[in-house]
C-alpha positions in Angstrom: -24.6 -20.0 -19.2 -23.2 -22.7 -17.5 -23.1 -26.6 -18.0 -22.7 -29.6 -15.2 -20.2 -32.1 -15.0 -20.5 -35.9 -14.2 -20.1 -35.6 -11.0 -22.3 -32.3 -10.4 -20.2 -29.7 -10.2 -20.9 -26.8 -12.2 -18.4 -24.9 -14.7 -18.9 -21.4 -15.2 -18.9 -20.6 -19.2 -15.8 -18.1 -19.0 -14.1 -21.0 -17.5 -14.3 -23.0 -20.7 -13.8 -20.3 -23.0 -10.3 -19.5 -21.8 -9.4 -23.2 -21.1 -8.6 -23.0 -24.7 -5.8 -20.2 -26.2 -8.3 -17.8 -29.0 -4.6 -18.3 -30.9 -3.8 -21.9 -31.2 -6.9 -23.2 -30.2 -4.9 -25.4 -27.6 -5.4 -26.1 -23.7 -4.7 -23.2 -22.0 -0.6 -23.8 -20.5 1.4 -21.2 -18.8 -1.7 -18.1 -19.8 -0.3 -14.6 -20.8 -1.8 -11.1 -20.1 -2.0 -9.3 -23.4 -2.3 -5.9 -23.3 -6.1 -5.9 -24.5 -5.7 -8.2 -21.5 -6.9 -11.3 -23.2 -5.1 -14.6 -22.4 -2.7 -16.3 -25.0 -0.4 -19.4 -24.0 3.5 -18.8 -23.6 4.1 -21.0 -26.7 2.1 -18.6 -28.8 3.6 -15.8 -27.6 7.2 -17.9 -28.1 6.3 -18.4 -31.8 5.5 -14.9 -32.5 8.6 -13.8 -31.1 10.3 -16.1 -33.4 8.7 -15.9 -36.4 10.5 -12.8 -37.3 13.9 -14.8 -38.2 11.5 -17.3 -40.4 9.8 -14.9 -42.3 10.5 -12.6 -45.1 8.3 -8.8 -45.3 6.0 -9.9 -47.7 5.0 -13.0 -45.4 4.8 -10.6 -42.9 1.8 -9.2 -44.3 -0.5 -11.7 -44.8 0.4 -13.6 -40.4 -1.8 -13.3 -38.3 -1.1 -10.5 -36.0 -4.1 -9.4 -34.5 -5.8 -10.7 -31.5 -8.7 -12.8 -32.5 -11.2 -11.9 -30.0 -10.7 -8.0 -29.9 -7.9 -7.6 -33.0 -5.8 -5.5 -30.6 -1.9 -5.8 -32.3 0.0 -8.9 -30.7 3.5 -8.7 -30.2 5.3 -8.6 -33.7 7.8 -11.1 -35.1 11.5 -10.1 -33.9 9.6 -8.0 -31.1 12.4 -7.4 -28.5 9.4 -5.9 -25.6 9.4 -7.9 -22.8 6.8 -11.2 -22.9 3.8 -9.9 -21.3 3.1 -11.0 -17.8 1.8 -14.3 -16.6 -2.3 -14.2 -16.4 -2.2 -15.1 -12.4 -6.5 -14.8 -12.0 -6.8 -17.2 -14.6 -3.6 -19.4 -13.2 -5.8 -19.8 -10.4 -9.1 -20.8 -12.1 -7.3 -23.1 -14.3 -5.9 -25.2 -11.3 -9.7 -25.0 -9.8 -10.9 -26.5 -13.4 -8.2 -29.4 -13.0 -9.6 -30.6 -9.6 -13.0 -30.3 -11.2 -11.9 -32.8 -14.4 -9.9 -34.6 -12.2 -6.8 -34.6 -14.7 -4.6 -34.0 -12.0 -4.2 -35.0 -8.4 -1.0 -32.5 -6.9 -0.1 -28.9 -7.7 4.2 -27.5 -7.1 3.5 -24.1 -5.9 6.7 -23.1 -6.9 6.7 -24.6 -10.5 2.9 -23.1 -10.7 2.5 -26.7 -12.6 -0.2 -29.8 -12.2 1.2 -33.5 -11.7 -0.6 -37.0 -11.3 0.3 -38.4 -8.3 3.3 -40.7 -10.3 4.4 -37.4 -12.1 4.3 -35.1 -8.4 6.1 -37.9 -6.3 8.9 -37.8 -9.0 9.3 -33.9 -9.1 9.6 -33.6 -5.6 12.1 -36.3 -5.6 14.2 -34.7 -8.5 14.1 -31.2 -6.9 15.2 -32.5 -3.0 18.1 -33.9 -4.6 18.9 -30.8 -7.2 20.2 -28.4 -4.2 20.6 -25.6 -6.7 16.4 -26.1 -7.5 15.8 -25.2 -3.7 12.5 -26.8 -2.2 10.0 -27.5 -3.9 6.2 -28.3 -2.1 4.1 -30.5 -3.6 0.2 -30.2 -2.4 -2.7 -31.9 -3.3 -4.4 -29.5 -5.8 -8.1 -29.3 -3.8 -5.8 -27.8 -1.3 -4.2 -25.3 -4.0 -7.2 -22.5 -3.5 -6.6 -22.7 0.7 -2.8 -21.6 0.3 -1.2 -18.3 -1.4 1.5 -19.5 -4.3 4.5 -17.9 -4.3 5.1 -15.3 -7.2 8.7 -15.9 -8.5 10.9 -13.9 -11.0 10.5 -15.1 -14.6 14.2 -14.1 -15.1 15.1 -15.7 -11.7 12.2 -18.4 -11.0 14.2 -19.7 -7.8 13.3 -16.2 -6.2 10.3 -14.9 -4.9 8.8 -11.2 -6.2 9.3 -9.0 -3.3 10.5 -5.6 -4.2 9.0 -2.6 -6.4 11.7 -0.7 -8.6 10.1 2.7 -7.8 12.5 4.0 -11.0 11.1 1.3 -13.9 7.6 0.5 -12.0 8.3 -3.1 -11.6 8.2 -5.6 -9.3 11.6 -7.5 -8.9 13.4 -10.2 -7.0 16.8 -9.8 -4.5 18.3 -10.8 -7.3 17.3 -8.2 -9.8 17.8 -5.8 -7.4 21.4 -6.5 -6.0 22.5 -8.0 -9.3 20.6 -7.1 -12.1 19.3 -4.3 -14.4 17.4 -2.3 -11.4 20.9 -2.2 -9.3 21.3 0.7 -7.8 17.8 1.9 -8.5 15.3 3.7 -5.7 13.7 0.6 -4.5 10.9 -0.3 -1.5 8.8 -3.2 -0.5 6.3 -4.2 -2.8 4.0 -4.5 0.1 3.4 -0.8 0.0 3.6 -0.3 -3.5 1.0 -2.8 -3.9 -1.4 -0.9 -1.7 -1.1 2.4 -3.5 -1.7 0.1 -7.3 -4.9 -1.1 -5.1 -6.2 2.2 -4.4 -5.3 4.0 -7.7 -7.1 0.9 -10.0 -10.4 1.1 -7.6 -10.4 4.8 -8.7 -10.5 3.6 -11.9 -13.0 0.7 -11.6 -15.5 3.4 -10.1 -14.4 5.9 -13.5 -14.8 2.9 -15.5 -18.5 2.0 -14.0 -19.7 5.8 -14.5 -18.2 5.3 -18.6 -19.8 2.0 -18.9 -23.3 3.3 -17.4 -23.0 6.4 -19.8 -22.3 3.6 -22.8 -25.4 1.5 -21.9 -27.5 4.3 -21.6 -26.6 6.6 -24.8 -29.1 4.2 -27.0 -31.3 7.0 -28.9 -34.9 6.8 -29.4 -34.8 8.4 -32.8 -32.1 6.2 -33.6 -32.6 3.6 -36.4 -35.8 5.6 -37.6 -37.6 5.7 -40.6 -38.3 9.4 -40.9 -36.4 11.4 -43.5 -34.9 14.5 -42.8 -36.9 17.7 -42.7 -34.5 19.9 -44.1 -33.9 17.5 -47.5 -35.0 19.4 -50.4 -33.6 16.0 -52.6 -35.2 14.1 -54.9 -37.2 11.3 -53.3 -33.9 9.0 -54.2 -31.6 11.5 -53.3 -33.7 11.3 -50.0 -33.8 7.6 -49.8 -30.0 6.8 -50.0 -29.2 10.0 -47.7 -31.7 7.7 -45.0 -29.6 4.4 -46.2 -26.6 6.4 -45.4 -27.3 7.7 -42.3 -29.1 4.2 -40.7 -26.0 2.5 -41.6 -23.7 5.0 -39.9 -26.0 4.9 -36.7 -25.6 1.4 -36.5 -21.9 1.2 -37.2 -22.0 3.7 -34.3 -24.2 1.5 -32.0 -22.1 -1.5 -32.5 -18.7 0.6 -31.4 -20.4 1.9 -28.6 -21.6 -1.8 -27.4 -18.1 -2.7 -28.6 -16.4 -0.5 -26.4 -19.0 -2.0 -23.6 -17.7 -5.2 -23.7 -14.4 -4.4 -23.5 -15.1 -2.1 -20.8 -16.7 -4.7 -18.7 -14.5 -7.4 -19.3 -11.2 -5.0 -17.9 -13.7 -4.4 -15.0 -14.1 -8.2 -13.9 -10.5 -8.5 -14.3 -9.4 -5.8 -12.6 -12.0 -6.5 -9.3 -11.0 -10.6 -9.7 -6.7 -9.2 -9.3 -7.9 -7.1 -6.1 -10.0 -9.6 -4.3 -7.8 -12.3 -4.6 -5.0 -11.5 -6.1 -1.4 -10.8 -3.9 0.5 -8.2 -3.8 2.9 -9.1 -6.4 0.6 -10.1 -8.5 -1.4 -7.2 -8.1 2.0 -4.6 -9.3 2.8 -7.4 -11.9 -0.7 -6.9 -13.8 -1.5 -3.3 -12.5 0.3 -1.5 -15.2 -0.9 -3.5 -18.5 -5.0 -2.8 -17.0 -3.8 1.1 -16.5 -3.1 0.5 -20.0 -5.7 -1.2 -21.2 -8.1 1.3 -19.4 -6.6 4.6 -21.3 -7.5 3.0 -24.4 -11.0 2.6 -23.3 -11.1 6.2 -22.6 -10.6 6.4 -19.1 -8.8 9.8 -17.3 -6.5 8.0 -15.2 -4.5 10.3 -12.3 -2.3 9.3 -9.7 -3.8 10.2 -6.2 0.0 10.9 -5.8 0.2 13.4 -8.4 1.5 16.5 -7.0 1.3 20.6 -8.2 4.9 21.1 -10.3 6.1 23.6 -7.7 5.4 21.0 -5.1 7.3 18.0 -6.6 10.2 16.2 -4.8 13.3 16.7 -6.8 15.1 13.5 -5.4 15.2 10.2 -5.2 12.7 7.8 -2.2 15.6 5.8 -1.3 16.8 3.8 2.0 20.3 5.8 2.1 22.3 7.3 -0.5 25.0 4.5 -0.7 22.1 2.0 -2.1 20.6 4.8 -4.6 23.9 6.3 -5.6 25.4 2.9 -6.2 28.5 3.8 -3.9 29.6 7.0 -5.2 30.9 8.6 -2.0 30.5 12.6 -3.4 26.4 11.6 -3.6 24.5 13.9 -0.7 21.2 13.8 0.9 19.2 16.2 2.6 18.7 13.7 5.5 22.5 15.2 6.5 23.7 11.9 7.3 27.4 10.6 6.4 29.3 7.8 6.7 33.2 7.4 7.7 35.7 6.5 4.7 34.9 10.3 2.7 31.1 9.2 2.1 29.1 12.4 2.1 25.6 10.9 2.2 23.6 8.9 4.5 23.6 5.1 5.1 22.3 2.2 7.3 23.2 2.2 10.8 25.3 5.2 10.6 25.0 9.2 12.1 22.0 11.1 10.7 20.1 8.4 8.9 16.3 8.5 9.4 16.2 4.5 10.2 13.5 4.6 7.1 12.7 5.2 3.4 13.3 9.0 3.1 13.7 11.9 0.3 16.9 12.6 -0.6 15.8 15.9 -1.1 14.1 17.1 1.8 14.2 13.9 4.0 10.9 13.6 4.2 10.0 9.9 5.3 6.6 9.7 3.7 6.5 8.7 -0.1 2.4 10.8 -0.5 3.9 14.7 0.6 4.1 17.7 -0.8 8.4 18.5 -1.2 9.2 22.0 1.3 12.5 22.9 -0.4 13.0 24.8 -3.6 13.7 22.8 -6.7 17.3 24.0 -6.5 20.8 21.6 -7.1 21.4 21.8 -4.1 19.1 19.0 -3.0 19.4 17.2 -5.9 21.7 13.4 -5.3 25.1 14.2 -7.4 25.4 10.6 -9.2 
């Protein structure tokens, strides 16, 4: 279903369903992946978050806490989980939708945010003369689709999403990763993380498709029938509510089934919409929550990476073992590489390290192998 606009253009009708939060029943600002990976608005997710301090326990009972498309939980009042992750395919649709209504006329690709053209010329002003705000490009927003935003922190916006925190599965920022929570934690580009979160979810988009045929197809012929059982030796009402019963559970059944369809095929659009044109930050950022959202559905998801227990590395995929160990100078690797000043493992630039990413168990340099040493202490980094 689609509709045309004044000026010809055609809107798609998922395009004006989720130009709209299903919560607040607002325009769409700043969407939200939820973990039934339906859209909501930050400011819904905000006031969920905050209603916790607002509310007593037997309030609690009667808020709305379900999704209202799917009823999949949302995040509690008080919740302390991180905010779930911004909904990047739909950031991008929306910003198509604005040139399309013309309610906007320039796009910040750092701010991720629509402007007039009074409203844009200000912003750029005010963040040329804010050094601290960095620089900020302002394009026209029919030129947003031709150029790739940049994917920034949410707890550091002023810098870009460039590593992968091999230790929490995340994608972080420089800052995080000299500075923050993931210090010291086995680290790589996120790059080649992203490539291997490609590969592993169009595994599971051809696992979902063979589920989602076997759904379609699992419609009964005898379902919904009129014939009572042979085997009922009942009284003809005894029979006749024993039918009832059964024709109502077949078609509580049947709606699950096409239930679970939906759902199915909605995670599969998604999920091919991230990989064709989503970046490789966005691509780690949403990769987890559809993994999720998948295993719920019913799908076996397995690593390509996953290795025999007897094969596993024992280490840590770091750069040297100054980084991983976080300084500590009685850390060793299996690389044999030191460093002057009493270090016993590896680091940049110095004698015996690899020049690359390596195990510090049996300095191997590629992430995908199969560990040759014994799961002993011996290779294991002392932290």
């Amino acid at each position: 279903m689609s509709c045309e606009d004044d000026d010809g253009s055609i809107k798609n009708r998922d395009d004006l369903l989720w130009s709209q939060c299903p919560v607040c029943r607002c325009e769409m600002h700043e969407p939200r992946l939820l973990d039934c990976l339906h859209p909501i608005c930050t400011s819904c997710i905000t006031n969920l978050q905050q209603e916790g301090t607002k509310i007593n326990c037997h309030q609690q009972s009667n808020h709305q806490k379900d999704c209202p498309i799917c009823e999949y939980p949302l995040p509690g009042p008080g919740c302390r989980a991180p905010p779930p992750p911004p909904h990047y395919p739909l950031q991008h649709r929306l910003i198509m939708n604005a040139v399309l209504t013309r309610r906007a006329t320039l796009h910040c690709s750092t701010c991720l945010r629509n402007y007039c053209a009074t409203c844009g010329n200000n912003h750029c002003k005010i963040r040329k003369t804010n050094a601290n705000n960095g620089n900020h490009e302002v394009w026209p927003l029919w030129k947003a689709k031709r150029f790739r935003r940049t994917t920034v922190c949410l707890e550091h916006p002023e810098h870009a999403l460039r590593f992968f925190c091999i230790a929490c599965q995340q994608v972080i920022c420089s800052e995080c990763l000299w500075r923050g929570i993931h210090r010291g934690h086995a680290s790589e580009g996120h790059m080649e993380a992203a490539k291997r979160a490609a590969d592993i979810l169009s595994n599971v988009i051809k696992k979902a498709r063979c589920l989602l045929d076997t759904l379609l197809l699992r419609y009964n012929a005898r379902s919904f029938s009129c014939q009572p059982s042979r085997s009922s030796i009942h009284t003809w009402q005894q029979q006749e509510d024993s039918l009832h019963q059964r024709e109502a559970k077949e078609r509580v059944n049947e709606y699950l089934r096409l239930k679970n369809a939906r759902f199915l095929l909605d995670a599969i659009s998604l999920t091919e919409q991230l990989l064709s044109e989503g970046s490789d930050a966005e691509i780690l950022s949403l990769g987890g929550v559809i993994l999720k959202r998948f295993k719920t559905l019913g799908i076996n998801i397995q690593s390509k990476s996953k290795i025999k227990e007897n094969h596993q590395h024992s280490g840590v995929f770091h750069c040297c073992t100054f980084c991983s160990s976080g300084g500590r100078k009685e850390a060793t690797c299996a690389c044999g590489g030191t460093m002057p000043g009493g270090y016993k493992g590896c680091g940049h630039g110095h004698q015996g390290h690899p020049q690359k990413r390596h195990w510090s168990c049996c300095s191997s340099t590629t992430y995908h192998s199969i560990c040759p040493k014994k799961q002993t202490s011996l290779y294991l980094i002392n932290l």
